[in-house]
N, C-alpha and C positions, 0 to 999 in steps of 0.2 A: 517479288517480295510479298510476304503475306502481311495480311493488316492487324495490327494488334488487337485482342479482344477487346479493352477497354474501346477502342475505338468504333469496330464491330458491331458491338452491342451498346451503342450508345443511345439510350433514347428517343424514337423521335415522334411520339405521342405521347398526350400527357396521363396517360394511362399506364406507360411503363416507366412514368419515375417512382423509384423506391422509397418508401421510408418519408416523404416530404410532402403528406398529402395535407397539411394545413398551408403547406404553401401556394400548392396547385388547384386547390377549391377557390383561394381566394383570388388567385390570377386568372381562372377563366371564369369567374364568375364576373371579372372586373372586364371581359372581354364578352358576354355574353350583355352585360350592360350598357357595355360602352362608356366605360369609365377608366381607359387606360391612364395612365400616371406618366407624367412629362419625365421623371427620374426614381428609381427603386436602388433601392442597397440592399447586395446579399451578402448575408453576412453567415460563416459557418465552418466549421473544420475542413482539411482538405479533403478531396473524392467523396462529397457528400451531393453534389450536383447541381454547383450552381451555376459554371458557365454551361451548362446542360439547359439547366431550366432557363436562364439565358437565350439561349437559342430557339430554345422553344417559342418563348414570348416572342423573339425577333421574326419567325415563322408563322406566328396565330395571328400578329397585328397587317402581315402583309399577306396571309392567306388570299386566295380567289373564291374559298368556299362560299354560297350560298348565306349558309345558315353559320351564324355568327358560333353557333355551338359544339359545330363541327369543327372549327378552325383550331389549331391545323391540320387540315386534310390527309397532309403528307404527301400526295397526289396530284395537286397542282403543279403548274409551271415553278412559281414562283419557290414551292416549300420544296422541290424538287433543287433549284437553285441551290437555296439554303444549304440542304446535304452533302450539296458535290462542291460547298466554296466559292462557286462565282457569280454570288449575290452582290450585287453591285452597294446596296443601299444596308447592308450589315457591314461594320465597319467595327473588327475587335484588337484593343490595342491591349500590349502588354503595359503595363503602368510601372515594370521594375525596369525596362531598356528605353522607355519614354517619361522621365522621371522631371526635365528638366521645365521652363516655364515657354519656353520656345516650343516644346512641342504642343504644348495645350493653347499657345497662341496661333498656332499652324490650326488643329480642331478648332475654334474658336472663328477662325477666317474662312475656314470651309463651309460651316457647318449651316451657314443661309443658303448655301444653293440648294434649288430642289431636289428630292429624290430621281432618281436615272429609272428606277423600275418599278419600285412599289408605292407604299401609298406613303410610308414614315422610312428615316434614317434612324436606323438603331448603330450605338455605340456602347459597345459591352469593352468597361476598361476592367481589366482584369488586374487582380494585386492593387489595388489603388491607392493600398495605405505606403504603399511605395512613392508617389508623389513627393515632390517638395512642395515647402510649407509656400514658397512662389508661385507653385504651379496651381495649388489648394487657390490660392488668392482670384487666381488669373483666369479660375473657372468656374467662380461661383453666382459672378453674375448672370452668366449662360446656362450654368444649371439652375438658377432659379426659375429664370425668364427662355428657356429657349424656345427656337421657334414651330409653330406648330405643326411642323413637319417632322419632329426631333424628337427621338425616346433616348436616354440616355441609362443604363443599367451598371453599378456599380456594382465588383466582388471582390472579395477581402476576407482572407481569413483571420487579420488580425482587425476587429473592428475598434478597438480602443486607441489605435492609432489616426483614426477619423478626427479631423477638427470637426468641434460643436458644431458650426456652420454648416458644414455641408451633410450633417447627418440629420438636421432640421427641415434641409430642404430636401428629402428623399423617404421616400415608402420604404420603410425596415423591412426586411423579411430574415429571420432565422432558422438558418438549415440545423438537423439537426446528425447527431450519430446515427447509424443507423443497425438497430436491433439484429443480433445474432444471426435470428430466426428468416426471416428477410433474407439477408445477403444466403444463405443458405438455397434458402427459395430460389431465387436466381441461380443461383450456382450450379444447381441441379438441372435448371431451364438450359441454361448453356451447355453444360457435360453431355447434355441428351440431344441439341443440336450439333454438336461438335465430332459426338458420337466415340466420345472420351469417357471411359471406364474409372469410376472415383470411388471410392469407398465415402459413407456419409460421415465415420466417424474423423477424417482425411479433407472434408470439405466444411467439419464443424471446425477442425482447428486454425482452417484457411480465416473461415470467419472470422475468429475468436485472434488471428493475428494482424486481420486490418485496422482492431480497434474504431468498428464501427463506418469506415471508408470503403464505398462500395468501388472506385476505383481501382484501390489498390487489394482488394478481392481477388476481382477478378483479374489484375496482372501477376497477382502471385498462380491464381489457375495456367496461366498460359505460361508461367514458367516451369511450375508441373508435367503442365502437358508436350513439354517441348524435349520430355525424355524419352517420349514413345514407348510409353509402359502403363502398364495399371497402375493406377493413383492410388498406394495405401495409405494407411497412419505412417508405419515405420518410414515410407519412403519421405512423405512430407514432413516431418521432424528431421530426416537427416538434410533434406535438400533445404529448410528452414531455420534450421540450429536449434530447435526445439526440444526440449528432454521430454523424459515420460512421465504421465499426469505421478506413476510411483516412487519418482525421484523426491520430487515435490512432497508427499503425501512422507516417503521416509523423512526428511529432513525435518519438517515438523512435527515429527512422532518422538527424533532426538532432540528437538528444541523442547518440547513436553517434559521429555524426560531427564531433561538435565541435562546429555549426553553431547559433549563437545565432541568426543573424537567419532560416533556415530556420525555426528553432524557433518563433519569435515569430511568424513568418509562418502557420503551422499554427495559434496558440493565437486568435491574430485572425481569421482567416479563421473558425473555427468558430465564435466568438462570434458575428462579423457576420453567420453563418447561423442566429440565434438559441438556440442551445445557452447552457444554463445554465451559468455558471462552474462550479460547484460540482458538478454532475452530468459536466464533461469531465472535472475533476480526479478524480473518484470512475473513472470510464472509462479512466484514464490508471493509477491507483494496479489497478484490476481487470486490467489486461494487465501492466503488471510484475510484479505476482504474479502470474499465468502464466509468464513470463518466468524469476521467482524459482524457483519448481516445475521448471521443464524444467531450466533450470543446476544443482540441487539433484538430478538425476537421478529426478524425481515427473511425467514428462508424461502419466503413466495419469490425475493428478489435472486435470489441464488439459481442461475442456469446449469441445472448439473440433472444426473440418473439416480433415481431411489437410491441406489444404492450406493452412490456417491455421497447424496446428501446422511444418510445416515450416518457414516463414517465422518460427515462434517458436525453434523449434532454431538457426536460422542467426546469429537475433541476440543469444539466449541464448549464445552462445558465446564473442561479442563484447564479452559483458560481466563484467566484475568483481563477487565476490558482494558487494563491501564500498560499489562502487559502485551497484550494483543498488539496494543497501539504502537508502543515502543518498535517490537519487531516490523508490522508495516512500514515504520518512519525509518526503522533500520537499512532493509533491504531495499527500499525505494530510493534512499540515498546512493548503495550499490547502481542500482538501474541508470541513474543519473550520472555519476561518477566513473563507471567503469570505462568509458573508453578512454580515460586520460590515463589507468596507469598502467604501469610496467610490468606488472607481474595480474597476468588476467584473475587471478584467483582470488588475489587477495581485497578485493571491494567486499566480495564474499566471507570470507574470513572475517573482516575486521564486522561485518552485519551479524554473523550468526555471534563473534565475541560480545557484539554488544547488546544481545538478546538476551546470551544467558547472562551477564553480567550487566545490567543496566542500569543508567547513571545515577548519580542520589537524589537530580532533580526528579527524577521518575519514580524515582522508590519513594519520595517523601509526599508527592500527588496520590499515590494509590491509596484509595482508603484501609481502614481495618475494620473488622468486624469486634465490635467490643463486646464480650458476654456479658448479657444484663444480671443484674442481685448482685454484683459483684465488690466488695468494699476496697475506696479508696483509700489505703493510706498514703502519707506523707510520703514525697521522695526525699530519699538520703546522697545527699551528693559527698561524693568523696573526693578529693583533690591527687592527680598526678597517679592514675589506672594503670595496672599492671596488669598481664597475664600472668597466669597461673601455670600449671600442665596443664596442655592443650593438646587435642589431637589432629594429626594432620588429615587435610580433605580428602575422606576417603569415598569410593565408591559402596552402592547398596549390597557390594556381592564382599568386599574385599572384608577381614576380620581386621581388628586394632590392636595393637601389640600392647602388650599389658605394662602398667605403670610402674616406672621408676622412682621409686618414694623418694631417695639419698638427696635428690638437690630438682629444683623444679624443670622442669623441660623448656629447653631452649627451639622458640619457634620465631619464624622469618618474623619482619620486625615490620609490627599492624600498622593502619595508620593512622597517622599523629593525630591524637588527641589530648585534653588537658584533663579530663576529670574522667571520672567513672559513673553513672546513674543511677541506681537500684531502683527502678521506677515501680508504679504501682502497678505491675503490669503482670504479674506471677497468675498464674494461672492457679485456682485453688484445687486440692485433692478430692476423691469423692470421699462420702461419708467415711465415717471410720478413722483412726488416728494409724499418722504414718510408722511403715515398717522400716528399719533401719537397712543399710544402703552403703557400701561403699562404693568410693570413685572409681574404684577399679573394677568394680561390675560393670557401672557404665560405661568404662571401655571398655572391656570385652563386647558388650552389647551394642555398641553404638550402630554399628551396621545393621542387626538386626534393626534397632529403634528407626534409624532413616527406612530402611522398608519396609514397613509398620504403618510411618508417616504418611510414605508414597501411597498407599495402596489406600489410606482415607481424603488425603488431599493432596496430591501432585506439588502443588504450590511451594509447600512446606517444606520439601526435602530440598528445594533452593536455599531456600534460608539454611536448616539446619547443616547445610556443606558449607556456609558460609561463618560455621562461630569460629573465633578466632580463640578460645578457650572454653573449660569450663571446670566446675568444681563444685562443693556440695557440703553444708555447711547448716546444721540447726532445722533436718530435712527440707532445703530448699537446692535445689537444682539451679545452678546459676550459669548461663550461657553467655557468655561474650562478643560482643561483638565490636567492629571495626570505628565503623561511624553510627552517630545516632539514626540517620535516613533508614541506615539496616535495620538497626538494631526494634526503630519504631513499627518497621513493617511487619515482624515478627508479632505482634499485639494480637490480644483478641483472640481468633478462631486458631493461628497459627500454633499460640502457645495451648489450647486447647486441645489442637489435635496433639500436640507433642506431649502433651500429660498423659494421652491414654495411651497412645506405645511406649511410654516407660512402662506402665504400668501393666499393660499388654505381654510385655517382654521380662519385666522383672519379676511380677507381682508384688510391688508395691506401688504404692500412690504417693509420688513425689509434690509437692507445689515447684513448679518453675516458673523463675525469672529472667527478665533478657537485661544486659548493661551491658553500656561502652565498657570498654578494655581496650587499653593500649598503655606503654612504656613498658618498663621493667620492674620484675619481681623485686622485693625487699624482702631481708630476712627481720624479722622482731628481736627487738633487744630483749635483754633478760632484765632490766631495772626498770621497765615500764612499771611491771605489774599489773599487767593484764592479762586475761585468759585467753591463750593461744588459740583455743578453739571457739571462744565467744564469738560473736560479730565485731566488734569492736578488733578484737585480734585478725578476724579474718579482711577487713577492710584495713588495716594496715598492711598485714601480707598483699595484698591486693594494691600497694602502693600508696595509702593514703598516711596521713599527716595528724600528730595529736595537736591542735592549736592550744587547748588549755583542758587541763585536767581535771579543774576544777568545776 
């Protein structure tokens, strides 16, 4: 039976550990002194090298070499031992099947007799945050005090589960991830001793799937290599469940552009090419933070090809930090959650829904850009909002059926709110007095106006798929919306870019404004005596209430 590469190629100078050279300076310079430490804690993710570096120590303190700075030799009797397992005075327990206070009182009763071969007994307990809090108890006098024949090396990848106590009495050391660039290096070093044909862009993704664990690297190589083929990109995506970096890349071009059913079409298509849910969403969460990094002004952080990152600049630009975030926190929940449900797609589905449609806690945190000079007036609140004719959510290509004057348009029923806003939020016209307008222009036009939108700000044409009516009244453009959350994030630059594609598309210069809207249209009585086209008329048509006339 052949030996597994991680085993293989397992360290055994401290010149070929990877990635963990703060660690390894400071252990052989503590052996080059003569200042070894009666107990160390390694603490660090898994397959980062610590019952490695473990061994190592267990080898350099029982070395034969000479010169204190050679040690480990690897060469001697003793470090020879070491490698082949029957090192008498290396004693490595699992600490998850030796858990109970009886086994560490067993260690405990051993642990004064002399060493049988070398100079120190090393005990490397592995997992140790696995102990019981008995067992914690039953060992610390020994770890404080043991005897000077005694090294004792703790490793744990969860170190928070360490009592104070025994993390007091032990030399810290923190392993760390380890860099792309690194596990690569190696990987290369093995494929060319192995005498295994890889492609580099096939051994970047190897990397880029151990999340930094140089162990499980290189067992993902030897699972590669155990097809007897050349190692490409396609092969390892399909043997890995991994999509193509263009899956990725489409999916948030239609999260950009608004585009649900693009979107969904990208998350399908990569499933039915066998890509694991749970590994797209991990794919999708790793490029927006890219994404995150470039907009955040960090693309020195971003491990990617010119020509990669450029296409990450152009869409990073596109995007809102607030929105960015959302979608990270969206699709990371997928990554998390996917293997509980039932239907593999849908972790996915419910991430990209709630990207483009994002909760009102998120819409009310994102800022707005509010245009300076701008005068505030007063807001007019009006009681019990109603839609108007409204048109339904269309796309940037799709035309708007032209308006039904006779009775107002019945649209699905927004949601509930008590008042309506007029807030001071209208966007003012450029110089010049406005040109007259019907509302049935801007339906006709509306599709133009969203591609208009899109083409100066991306951002916008969300919102504007989002009014839930609109109407037009004493040349002000009046947009409705659902909830306030909405309705506020529309402010500022939003309503700015939407005044110039009306005005782009019409040629006229409208003022718009955004307001809640929700319940039902009213018709106005004829004994008010008011002017159906005032405002005062038009905020009743609008659902509002005369309290006194006077």
């Amino acid at each position: 039976m052949s030996q597994a590469f991680y085993r293989k190629w397992r360290p055994r100078l401290w010149d070929q550990v990877v990635g963990q050279e703060h660690v390894v300076h400071t252990l052989q310079n503590a052996i080059r002194g003569g200042k070894v430490g009666h107990a160390y804690l390694f603490a660090g993710p898994r397959g980062t090298g610590k019952t490695t570096t473990a061994r190592l120590l267990a080898k350099a303190v029982n070395c034969l070499a000479d010169e204190l700075s050679e040690r480990p030799c690897d060469a001697c009797e003793h470090c020879t031992a070491v490698n082949e397992g029957r090192f008498l005075d290396l004693i490595e327990i699992d600490a998850a099947s030796n858990t109970s206070v009886d086994d560490v009182r067993d260690l405990r009763d051993k642990i004064n007799f002399s060493p049988t071969q070398g100079r120190y007994k090393v005990y490397i307990i592995d997992e140790v945050h696995m102990l019981s809090t008995a067992a914690f108890n039953a060992l610390l006098k020994t770890l404080e005090e043991p005897p000077a024949h005694a090294i004792f090396i703790l490793a744990t990848t969860e170190v928070h589960k360490i009592p104070a106590t025994v993390l007091s009495r032990c030399q810290r050391h923190e392993f760390r991830r380890i860099p792309v660039k690194d596990i690569v290096q190696l990987l290369k070093q093995i494929s060319a001793e192995e005498h295994l044909q890889v492609e580099e862009d096939a051994l970047v993704l190897i990397a880029r799937q151990s999340t930094g664990a140089m162990r499980d690297a290189i067992s993902l190589l030897d699972q590669l290599a155990s097809t007897g083929e050349k190692i490409t990109l396609e092969n390892a995506q399909n043997v890995l469940g991994t999509a193509t970096n263009q899956s990725v890349v489409d999916l948030v071009s239609a999260i950009l552009a608004c585009q649900a059913d693009k979107g969904l079409d990208c998350i399908h298509q990569a499933l039915d090419s066998g890509t694991d849910p749970r590994q797209f969403a991990r794919q999708v969460v790793e490029y927006l933070r890219s994404l995150l990094l470039v907009r955040l002004g960090n693309a020195d952080q971003v491990d990617a090809t010119a020509e990669m990152r450029a296409l990450m600049a152009t869409q990073a630009a596109q995007f809102d930090v607030a929105a960015l975030l959302q979608a990270i926190k969206a699709f990371n929940s997928a990554a998390n959650e996917g293997r509980s449900g039932w239907q593999p797609s849908l972790m996915l589905e419910l991430a990209l829904t709630e990207t483009l449609n994002p909760p009102a806690t998120v819409l009310a945190a994102a800022p707005a850009v509010v245009p300076a000079a701008q005068p505030m007036p007063k807001a007019v609140t009006v009681p019990e909002a109603a839609p108007v004719s409204t048109p339904a959510r269309r796309s940037s290509t799709e035309a708007p059926a032209p308006e039904q004057p006779a009775e107002p348009a019945r649209m699905a029923p927004a949601a509930p709110a008590d008042e309506l806003q007029v807030q001071s939020n209208a966007a003012a016209p450029a110089s010049g007095p406005a040109g007259e307008v019907s509302l049935q222009t801007i339906h006709q036009n509306w599709a133009k106006i969203c591609a208009v939108a899109k083409g100066r700000r991306p951002q916008t044409v969300g919102l504007l798929n989002s009014v839930k009516n609109f109407t037009i009244k004493d040349g002000v453009l009046v947009l409705g919306f659902a909830t306030e959350v909405v309705r506020s994030k529309m402010d500022g630059e939003n309503l700015e870019v939407t005044r110039q594609a009306v005005q782009q598309v019409i040629g006229v210069s409208l003022r718009i404004a955004s307001v809640v809207a929700s319940g039902k249209a009213k018709t106005l009585p004829d004994d008010l005596g008011v002017d159906a086209d005032g405002m005062v008329g038009t905020a009743l048509n609008l659902g509002g209430k005369i309290v006194d006339k006077d």
